[in-house]
C-alpha positions in Angstrom: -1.6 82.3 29.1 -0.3 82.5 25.5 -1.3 80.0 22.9 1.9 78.2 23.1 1.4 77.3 26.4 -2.1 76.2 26.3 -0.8 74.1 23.3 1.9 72.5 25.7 -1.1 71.9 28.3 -2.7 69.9 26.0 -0.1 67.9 24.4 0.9 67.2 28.5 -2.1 65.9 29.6 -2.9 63.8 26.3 0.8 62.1 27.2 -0.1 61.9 31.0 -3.2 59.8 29.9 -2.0 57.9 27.6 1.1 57.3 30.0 -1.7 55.2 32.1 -2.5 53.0 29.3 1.1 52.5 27.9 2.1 50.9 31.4 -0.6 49.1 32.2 -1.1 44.9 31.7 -2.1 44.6 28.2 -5.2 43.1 29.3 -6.6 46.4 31.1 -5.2 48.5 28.2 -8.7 48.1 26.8 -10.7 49.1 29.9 -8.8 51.6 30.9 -8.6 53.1 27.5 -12.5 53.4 27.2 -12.6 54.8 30.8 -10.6 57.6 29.9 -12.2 57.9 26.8 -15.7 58.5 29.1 -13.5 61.2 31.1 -12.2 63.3 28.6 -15.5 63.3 27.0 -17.6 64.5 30.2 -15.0 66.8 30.5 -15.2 68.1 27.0 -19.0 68.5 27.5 -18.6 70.6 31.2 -16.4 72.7 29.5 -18.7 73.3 26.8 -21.4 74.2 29.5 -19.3 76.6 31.1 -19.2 78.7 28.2 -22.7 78.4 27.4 -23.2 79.5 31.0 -20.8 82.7 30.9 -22.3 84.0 27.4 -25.7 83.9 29.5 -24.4 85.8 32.3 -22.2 88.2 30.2 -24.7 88.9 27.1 -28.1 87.6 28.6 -28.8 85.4 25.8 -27.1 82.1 24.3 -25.7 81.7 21.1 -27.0 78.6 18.7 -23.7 78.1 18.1 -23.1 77.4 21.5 -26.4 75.3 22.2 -25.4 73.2 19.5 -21.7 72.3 20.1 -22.8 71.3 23.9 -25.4 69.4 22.5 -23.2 67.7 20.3 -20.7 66.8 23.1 -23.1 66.1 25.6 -24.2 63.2 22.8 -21.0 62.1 22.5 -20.6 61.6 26.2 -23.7 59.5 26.4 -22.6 57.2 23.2 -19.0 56.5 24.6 -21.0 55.1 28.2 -23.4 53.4 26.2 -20.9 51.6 24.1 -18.4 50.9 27.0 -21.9 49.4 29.4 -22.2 47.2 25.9 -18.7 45.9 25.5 -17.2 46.0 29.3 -19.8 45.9 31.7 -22.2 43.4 30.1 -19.7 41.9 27.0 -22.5 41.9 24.8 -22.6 42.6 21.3 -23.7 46.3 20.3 -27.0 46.1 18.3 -26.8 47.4 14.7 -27.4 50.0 15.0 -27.4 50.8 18.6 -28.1 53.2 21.0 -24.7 54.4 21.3 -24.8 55.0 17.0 -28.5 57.4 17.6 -26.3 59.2 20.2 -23.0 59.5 18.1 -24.4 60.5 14.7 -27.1 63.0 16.7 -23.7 64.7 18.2 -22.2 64.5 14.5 -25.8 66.5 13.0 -25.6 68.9 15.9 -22.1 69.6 15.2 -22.3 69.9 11.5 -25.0 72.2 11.8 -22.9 74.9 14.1 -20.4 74.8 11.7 -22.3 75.5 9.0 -23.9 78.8 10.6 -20.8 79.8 12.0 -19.5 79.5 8.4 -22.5 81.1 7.3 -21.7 84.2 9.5 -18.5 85.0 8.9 -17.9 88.5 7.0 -14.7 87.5 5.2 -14.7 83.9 3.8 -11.6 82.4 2.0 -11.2 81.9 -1.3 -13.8 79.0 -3.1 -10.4 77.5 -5.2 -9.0 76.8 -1.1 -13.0 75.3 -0.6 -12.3 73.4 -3.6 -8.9 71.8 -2.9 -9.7 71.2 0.6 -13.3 69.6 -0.6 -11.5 67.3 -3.0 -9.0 66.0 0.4 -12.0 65.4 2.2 -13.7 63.4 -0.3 -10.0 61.1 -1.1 -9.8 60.3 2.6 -13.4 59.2 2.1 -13.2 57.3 -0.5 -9.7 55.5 1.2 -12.2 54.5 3.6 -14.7 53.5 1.7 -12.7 51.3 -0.3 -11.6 49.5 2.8 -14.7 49.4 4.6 -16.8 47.7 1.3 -13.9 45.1 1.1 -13.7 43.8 4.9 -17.7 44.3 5.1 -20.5 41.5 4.2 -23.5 43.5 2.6 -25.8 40.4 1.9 -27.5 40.7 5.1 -29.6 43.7 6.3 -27.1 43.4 9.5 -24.2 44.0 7.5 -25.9 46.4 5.3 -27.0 48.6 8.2 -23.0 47.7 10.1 -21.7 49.0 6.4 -24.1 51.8 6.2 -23.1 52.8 10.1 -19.0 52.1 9.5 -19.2 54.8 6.6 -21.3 57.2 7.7 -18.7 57.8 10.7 -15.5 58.5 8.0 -18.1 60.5 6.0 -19.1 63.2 8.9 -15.6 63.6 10.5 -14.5 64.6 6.8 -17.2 67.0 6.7 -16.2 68.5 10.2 -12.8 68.5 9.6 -13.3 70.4 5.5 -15.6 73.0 7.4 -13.4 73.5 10.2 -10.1 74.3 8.2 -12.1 76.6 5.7 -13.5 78.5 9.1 -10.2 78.8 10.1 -8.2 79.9 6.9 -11.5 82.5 6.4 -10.3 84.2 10.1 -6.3 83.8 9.6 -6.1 87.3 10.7 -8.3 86.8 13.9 -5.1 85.4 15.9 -6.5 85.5 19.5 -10.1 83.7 18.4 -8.3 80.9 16.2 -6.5 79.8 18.4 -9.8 77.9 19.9 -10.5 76.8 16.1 -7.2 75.6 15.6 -7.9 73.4 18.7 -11.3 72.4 17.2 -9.7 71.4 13.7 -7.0 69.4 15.5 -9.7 67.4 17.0 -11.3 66.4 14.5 -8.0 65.7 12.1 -6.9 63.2 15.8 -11.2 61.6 15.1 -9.9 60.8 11.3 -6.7 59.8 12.1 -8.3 57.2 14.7 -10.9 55.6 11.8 -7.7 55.4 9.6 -6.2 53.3 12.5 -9.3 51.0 12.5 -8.2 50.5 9.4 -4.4 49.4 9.8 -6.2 47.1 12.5 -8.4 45.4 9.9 -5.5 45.3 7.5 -2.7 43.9 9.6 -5.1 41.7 11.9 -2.8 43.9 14.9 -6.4 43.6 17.1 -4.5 44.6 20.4 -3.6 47.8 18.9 -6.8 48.5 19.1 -6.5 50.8 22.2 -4.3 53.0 20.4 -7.4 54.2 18.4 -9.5 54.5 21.5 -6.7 56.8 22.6 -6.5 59.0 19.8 -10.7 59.2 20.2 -9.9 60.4 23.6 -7.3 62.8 23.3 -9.8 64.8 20.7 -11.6 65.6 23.2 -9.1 66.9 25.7 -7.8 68.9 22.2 -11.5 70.5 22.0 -11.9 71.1 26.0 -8.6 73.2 25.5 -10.0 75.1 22.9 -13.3 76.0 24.8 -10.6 76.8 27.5 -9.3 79.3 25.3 -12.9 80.5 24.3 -13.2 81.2 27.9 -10.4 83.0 27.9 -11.3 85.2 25.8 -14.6 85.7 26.9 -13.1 86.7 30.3 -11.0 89.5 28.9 -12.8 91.0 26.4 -14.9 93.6 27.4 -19.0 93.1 28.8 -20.8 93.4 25.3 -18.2 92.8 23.0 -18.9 90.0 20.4 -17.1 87.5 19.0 -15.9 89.5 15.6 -16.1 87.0 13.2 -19.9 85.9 14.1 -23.5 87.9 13.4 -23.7 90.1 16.8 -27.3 89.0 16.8 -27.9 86.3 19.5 -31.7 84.8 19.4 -32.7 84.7 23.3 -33.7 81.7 24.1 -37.6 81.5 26.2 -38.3 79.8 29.2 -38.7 76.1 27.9 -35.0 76.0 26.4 -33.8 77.8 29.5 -35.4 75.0 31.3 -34.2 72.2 29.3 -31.0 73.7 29.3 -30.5 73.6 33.0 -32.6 69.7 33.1 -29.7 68.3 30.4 -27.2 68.9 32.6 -28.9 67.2 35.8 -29.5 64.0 34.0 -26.6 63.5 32.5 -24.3 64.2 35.9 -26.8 61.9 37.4 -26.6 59.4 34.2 -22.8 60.1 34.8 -23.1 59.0 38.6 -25.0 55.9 38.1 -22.5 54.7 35.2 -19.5 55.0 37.7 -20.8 53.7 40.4 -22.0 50.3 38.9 -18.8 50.9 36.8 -16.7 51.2 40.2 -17.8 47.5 41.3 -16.8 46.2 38.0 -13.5 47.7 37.8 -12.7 47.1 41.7 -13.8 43.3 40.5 -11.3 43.6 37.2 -8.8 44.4 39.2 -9.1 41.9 41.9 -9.3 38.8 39.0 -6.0 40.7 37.3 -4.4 40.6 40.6 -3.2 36.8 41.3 -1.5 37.4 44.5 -4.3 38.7 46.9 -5.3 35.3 48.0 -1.7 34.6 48.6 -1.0 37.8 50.8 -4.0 37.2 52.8 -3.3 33.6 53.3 0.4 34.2 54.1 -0.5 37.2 56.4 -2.3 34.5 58.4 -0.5 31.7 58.5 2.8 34.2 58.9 3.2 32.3 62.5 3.9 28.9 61.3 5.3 29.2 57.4 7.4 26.1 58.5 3.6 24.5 58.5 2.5 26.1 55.6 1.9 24.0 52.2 1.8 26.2 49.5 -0.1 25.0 46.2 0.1 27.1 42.9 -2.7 27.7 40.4 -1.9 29.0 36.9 -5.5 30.0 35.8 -6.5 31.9 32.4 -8.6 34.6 34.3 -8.4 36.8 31.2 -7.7 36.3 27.2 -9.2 34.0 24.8 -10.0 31.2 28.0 -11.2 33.2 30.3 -14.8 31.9 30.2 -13.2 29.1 32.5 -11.0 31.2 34.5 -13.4 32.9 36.7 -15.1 29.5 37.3 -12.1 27.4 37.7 -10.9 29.9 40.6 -13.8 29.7 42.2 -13.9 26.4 42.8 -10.3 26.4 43.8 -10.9 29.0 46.1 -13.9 26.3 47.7 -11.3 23.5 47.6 -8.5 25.6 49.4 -11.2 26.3 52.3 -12.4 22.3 51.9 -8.8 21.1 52.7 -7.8 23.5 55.6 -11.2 22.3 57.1 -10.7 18.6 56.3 -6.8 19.3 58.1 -8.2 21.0 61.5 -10.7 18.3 61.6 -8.2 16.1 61.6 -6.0 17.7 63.9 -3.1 18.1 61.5 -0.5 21.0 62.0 -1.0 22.3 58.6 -2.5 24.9 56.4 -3.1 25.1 52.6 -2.2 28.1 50.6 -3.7 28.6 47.7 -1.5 30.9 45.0 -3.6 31.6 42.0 -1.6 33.6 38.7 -3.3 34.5 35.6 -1.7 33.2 32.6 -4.1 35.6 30.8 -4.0 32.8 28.1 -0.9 34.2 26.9 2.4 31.2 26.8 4.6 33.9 27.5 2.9 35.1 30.4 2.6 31.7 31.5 6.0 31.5 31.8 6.6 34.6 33.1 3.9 33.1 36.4 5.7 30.1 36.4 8.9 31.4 37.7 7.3 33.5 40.1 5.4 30.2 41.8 9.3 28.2 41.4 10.4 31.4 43.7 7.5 30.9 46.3 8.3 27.7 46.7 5.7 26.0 44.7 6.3 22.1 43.7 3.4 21.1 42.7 1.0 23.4 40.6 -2.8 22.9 38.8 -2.4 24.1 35.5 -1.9 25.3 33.1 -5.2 25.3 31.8 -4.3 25.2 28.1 -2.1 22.8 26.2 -0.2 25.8 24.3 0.1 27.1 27.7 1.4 23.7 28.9 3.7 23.2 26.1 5.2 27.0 26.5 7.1 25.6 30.3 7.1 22.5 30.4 10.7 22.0 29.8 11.1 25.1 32.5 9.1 22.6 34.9 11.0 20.0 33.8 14.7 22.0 35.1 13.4 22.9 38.0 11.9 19.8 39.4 7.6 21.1 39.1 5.0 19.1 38.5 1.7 20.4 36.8 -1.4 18.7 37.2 -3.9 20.1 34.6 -7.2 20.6 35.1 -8.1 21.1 31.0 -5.5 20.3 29.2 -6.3 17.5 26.3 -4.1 18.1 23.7 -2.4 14.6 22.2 0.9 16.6 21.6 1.6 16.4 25.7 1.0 12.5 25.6 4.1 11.5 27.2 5.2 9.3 29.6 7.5 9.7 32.9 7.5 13.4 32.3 6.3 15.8 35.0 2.9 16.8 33.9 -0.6 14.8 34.9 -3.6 15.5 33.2 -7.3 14.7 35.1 -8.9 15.1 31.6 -8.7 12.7 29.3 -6.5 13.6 25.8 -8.1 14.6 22.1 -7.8 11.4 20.8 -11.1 10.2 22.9 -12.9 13.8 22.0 -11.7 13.3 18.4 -12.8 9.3 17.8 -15.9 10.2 20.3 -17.2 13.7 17.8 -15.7 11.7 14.4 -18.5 8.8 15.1 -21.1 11.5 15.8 -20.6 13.1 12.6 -20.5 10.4 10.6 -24.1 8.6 12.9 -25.6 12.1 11.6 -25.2 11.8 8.2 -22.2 13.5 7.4 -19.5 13.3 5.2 -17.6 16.0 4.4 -16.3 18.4 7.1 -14.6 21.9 6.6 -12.6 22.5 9.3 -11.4 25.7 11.0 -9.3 26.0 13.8 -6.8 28.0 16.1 -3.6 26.9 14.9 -1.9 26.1 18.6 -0.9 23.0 20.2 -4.7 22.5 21.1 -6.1 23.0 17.8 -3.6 21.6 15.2 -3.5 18.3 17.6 -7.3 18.0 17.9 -8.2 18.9 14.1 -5.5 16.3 13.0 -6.8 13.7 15.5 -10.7 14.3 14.0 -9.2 14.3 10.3 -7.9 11.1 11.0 -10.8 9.3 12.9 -12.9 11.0 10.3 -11.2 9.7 7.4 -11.1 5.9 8.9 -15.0 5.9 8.8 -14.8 6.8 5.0 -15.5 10.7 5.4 -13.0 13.2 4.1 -11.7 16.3 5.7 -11.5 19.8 3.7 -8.4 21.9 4.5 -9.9 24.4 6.2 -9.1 27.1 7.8 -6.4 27.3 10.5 -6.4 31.3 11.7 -3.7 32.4 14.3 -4.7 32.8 18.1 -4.4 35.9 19.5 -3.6 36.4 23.2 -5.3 39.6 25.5 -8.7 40.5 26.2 -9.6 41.2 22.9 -8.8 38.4 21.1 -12.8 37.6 21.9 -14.2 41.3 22.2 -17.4 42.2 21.2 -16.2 45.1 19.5 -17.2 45.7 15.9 -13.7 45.6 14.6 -13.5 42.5 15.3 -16.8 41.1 13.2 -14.7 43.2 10.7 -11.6 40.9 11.1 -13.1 37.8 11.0 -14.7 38.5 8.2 -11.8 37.2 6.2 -11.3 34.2 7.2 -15.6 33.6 7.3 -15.3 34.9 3.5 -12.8 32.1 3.1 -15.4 30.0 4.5 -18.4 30.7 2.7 -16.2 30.3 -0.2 -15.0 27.0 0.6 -19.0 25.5 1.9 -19.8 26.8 -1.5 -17.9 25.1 -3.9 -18.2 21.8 -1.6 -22.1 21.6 -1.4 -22.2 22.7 -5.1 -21.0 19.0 -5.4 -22.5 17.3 -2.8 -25.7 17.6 -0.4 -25.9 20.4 2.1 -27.0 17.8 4.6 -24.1 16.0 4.7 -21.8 18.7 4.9 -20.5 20.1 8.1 -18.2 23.1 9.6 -15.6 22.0 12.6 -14.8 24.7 14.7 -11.9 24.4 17.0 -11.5 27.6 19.3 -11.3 28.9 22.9 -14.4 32.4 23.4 -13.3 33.8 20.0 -15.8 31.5 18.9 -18.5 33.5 19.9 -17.0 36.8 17.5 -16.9 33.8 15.0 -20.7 32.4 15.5 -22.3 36.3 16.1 -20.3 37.1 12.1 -21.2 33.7 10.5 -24.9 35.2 10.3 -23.6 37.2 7.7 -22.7 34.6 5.4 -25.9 32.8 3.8 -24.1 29.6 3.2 -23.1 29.0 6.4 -26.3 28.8 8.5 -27.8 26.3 5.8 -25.0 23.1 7.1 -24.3 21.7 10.5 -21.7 23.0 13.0 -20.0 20.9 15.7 -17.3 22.5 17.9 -14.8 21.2 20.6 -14.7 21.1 24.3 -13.5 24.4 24.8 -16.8 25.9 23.4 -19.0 23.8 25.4 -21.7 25.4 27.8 -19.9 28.7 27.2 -21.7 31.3 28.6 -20.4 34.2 26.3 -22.8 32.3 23.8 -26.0 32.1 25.2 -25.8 35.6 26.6 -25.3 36.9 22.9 -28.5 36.4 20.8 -26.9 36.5 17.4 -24.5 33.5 18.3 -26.9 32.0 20.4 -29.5 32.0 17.5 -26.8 31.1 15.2 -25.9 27.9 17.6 -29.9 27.0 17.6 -29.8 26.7 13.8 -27.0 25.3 12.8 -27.5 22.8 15.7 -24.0 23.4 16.7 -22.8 20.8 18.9 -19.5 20.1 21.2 -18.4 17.6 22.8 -17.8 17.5 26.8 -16.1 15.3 29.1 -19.1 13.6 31.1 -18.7 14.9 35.0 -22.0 14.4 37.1 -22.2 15.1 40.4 -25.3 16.0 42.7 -23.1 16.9 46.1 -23.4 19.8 47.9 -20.1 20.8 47.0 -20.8 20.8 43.2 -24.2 22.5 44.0 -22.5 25.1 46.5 -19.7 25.7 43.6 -22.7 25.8 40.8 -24.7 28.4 42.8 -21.4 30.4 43.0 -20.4 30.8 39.7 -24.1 31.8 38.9 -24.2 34.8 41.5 -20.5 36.0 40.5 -21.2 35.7 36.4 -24.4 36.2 36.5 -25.0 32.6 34.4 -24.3 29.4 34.4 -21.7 27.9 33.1 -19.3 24.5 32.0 -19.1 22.8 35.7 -16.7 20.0 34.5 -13.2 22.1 34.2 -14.1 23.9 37.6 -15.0 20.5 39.5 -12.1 18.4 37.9 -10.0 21.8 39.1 -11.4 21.1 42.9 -10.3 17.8 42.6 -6.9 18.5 41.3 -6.3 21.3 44.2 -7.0 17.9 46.5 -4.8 15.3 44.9 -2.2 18.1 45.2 -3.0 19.6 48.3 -2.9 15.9 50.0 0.3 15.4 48.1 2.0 18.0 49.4 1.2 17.0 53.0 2.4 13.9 52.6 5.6 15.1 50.8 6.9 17.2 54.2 5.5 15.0 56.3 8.1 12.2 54.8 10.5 14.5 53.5 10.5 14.4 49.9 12.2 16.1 47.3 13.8 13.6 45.0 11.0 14.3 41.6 10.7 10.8 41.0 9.7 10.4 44.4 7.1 13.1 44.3 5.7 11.9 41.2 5.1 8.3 42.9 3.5 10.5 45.7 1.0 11.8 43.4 0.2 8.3 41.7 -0.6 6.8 45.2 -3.0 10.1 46.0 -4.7 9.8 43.0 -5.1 6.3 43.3 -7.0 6.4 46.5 -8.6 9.7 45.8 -12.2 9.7 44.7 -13.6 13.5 44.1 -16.4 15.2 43.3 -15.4 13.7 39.3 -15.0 10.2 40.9 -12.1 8.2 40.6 -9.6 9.3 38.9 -7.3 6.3 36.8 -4.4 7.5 35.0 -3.1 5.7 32.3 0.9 5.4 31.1 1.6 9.1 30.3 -0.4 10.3 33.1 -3.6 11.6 31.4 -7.1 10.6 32.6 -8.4 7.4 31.0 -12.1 8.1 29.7 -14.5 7.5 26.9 -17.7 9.1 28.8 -18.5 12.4 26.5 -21.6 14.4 26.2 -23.2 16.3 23.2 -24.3 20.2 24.0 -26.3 22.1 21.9 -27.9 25.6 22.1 -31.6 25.2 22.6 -34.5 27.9 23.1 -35.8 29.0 26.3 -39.4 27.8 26.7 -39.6 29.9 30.0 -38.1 33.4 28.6 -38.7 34.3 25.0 -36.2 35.0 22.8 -33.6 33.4 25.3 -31.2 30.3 24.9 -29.9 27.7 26.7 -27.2 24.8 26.7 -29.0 21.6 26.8 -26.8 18.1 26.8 -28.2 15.1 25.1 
């Protein structure tokens, strides 16, 4: 093999990987970026051990050099599964600094230090002007970074000191690898066959600098589902390394038994008996570390998939009723399983799922010739995929869908539904905007302007009279931030301008990762900035933030720590951050929740039946937590009222819209679900006034744990 074609290797499989993340969903982009970022980097590390293993066999000894560059790797390994087991697996926020940052700067001081002797064994070194120069380009790119970093980052905290501390030291050592690298390879130019494998090492490390700088263009342009791309570039440095160690091989292979690597001191230190014993005990627990990861890791991403995929309950169901399709009644379900609302998703489709087998057990019983089929698509809380799920249920057939779950998503087809004769009953949509009568959306949930009037008199009953609002700016949040600034402003209060930030759609739109914290650190800076000047003027005590978002909000609560200002006022938040689980499970947003005695509004569902219980219990064992029940149990009654509709629409033969629509009046009206009865008023939304306050509280049974906890 001659360099050029170990070169072409390389290039080929970095494109072949990152082939598998260009054409996946955008959602999975992320996990299946850090997955191969997990590969490459075992692989990088088994390589190195091969070469440590054939310099023992070949010289009976083992080079530091050696020890220390598969330590190095072996450290990275463990970091990158730390860090996805953080953010995937558990979506938790990485500690600062974590596990994962021991691990990672260990490998960058094992690494630094092999470079170093290696330098300091080389017989001809280059010239110290070309040390100089190449010095100097290492510090600019650090100080680029630096300048960024200090200017996104909050160092007022001992958190953000230690997350500034950690975000520079990484810029900092891969400049210092990369300066030692190219003056090791310009000090053995004339060493063509042996820098080949440094060339590969330098390329590496340029591919590690060249992903920081893209964290950068991230934090700069707010581009947060670009963010793979980095990950990729992190992963293809190691296949880049793992081709050089290749070439080491190589090398090894051929040259003759005794013959040393020219440029290096021929003396190689034995190692004794311990190191030969750790050496070989490494290995063993990290393949078995390795095994363990991917095997709990193989559940999670057979689950991933099966949520991503919205037509396995369909083929199933189809499969069986294949017999009698004439019989079949086929019910859509556009459900944000992923994005920014997926904290309802997985909920919401369980209880779907229950209501599917409910109604196909309530027909038999009843000795009816149909069967239900339940069609659940993930909008991934994305309009345009929303649409893009919509069509696909208008060419199955579908007349009658629940959802959309979000009043964006709503807004994004509703004139599609309109065309083509659909009607939507959502399960969560409030948003005042969709208001409007004789169209061909129903709503089971009450619109904003109750949540608005219902939070407006609870601010003001607490003592407050100034509220700083920020908000997604979508259909949801503009609608329900004006409704609250005017019910607000009829008490008396006044409303700041606030803070309207743009929604983002995908899976990272509320990642744990710590670009994010970075991100919204300019709009929390904008904040603090506006809290400040307002309770210069008047009391903290009657000041309050309004936060209006979808799970983003628990990036936004885990950040606001940072910001000294901002824990000393109340919060209050919105429906859509209610009970959500992503809070509680976090400590720093939970804590921050507890002390800023954040509290959101809910529509009031109670109900003690077995069927709420059985559908409780569920969404405990499959998220591990307990969740917001009232979007998932008004979803099982909306599956009904549609299910029931549908029935009666074939058995009658109806197709005319305005017909269907008086089809689903006279269901509902006679319907009384798990939520109760369910009145509609002129546009078709939910009539209701019954909301409830929750709040984050402590744990009396588990230290250092919280809780939702309704008033």
């Amino acid at each position: 093999m001659r360099p050029l074609h170990l070169y072409i290797t390389i290039i080929f499989l970095i494109i072949l990987g990152d082939l598998v993340i260009l054409f996946s969903e955008q959602e999975k982009k992320f996990l299946f970026s850090n997955l191969l970022l997990i590969v490459n980097s075992v692989a990088a590390a088994f390589i190195s051990f091969l070469v440590v293993y054939y310099n023992y066999r070949k010289n009976k000894g083992i080079a530091k050099e050696d020890i220390l560059l598969t330590g190095g790797l072996v450290l990275w390994f463990l970091a990158n599964i730390t860090w996805a087991y953080y953010e995937i697996v558990l979506h938790i926020v990485t500690p600062v600094p974590s596990l994962a940052d021991i691990l990672l700067l260990s490998g960058y001081v094992s690494l630094v230090i092999r470079l170093l002797i290696v330098y300091k064994n080389l017989h001809k070194k280059t010239t110290k002007k070309f040390i100089l120069l190449t010095s100097l380009a290492g510090l600019g790119f650090l100080g680029y970074m630096l300048s960024i970093t200090l200017d996104l980052s909050v160092v007022s905290t001992p958190r953000g000191q230690a997350m500034f501390v950690i975000t520079v030291v990484y810029p900092l050592l891969n400049s210092i690898l990369a300066v030692l690298t190219i003056i090791i390879l310009a000090s053995m130019r004339n060493e063509r066959d042996h820098s080949v494998a440094w060339i590969c090492e330098l390329v590496s490390f340029l591919v590690i600098i060249l992903g920081d700088s893209w964290f950068a263009i991230i934090a700069l342009t707010q581009h947060i589902e670009q963010l793979w791309i980095s990950v990729l570039l992190l992963s293809g440095h190691y296949i880049v390394i793992a081709g050089g160690l290749f070439w080491y091989i190589k090398i090894l292979y051929r040259d003759q038994k005794g013959s040393k690597f020219q440029i290096i001191s021929s003396r190689i230190k034995m190692l004794d008996q311990k190191k030969k014993i750790m050496l070989i005990t490494i290995p063993i627990i990290s393949f078995s570390l390795l095994w363990g990861y991917f095997y709990y890791q193989s559940n999670f991403f057979y689950n991933t998939l099966s949520i991503g995929d919205s037509h396995v309950g369909q083929i199933i169901t189809s499969v069986r009723n294949i017999e009698n399709t004439s019989n079949l009644i086929k019910v859509g379900a556009i459900v944000p399983l992923t994005g920014a609302f997926s904290s309802i998703g997985e909920p919401t489709k369980i209880a779907l799922e229950k209501a599917e087998k409910d109604v196909n057990e309530y027909l038999k019983s009843h000795n009816s010739r149909y069967n239900v089929n339940l069609i659940i698509e993930n909008s991934r809380t994305d309009p345009k995929e929303t649409v893009k799920v919509m069509d696909l249920l208008k060419n199955e057939g579908v007349r009658i869908i629940v959802g959309p779950a979000t009043s964006t998503a709503v807004l994004s087809v509703k004139d599609y539904a309109e065309k083509n004769n659909i009607i939507m009953i959502s399960y969560s949509s409030t948003s005042p905007e969709l208001s409007i009568p004789d169209d061909n959306l129903f709503r089971f949930v009450p619109d904003d302007d109750n949540q608005a009037e219902f939070i407006a008199k609870k601010m003001w009953n607490d003592g407050i009279r100034t509220v700083v609002p920020m908000w997604r700016g979508d259909s949801y949040g503009n609608a329900l931030e004006q409704a609250l600034r005017e019910n607000f402003e009829k008490l008396g209060g006044h409303v700041h301008e606030g803070i309207k930030y743009t929604p983002y759609v995908g899976t990272f739109s509320s990642s744990l990762h710590r670009i994010n914290f970075i991100m919204w650190n300019q709009d929390l800076k904008k904040l603090n900035s506006i809290v400040e000047d307002v309770t210069s003027k008047i009391s903290t005590n009657s000041t309050a933030v309004y936060l209006i978002g979808y799970d983003e909000v628990i990036p936004i609560l885990i950040q606001a720590n940072e910001h000294k200002i901002l824990d000393d006022i109340r919060w209050y938040g919105s429906d859509s951050s209610a009970q959500n689980i992503g809070i509680t499970k976090n400590y720093d947003s939970a804590k921050f929740a507890f002390l800023t005695n954040f509290s959101n509004p809910l529509y009031s569902v109670h109900s003690g039946s077995d069927v709420a219980k059985f559908i409780e219990h569920e969404i405990e064992k499959k998220l591990h937590g307990s969740g917001s029940l009232t979007y998932p149990l008004i979803a099982y009654d909306t599956f009904w009222v549609a299910a029931l509709s549908s029935k009666k629409m074939m058995d009658s033969n109806i197709t005319d819209i305005d017909e269907i629509k008086k089809v689903i009046l006279n269901t509902t009206a006679i319907y009384d679900g798990l939520t109760g009865k369910i009145i509609l008023n002129k546009a078709g939304d939910r009539i209701g006034k019954d909301y409830e306050i929750w709040k984050v509280k402590q744990n009396g049974l588990e230290n250092g744990k919280f809780m939702w906890s309704s008033n």
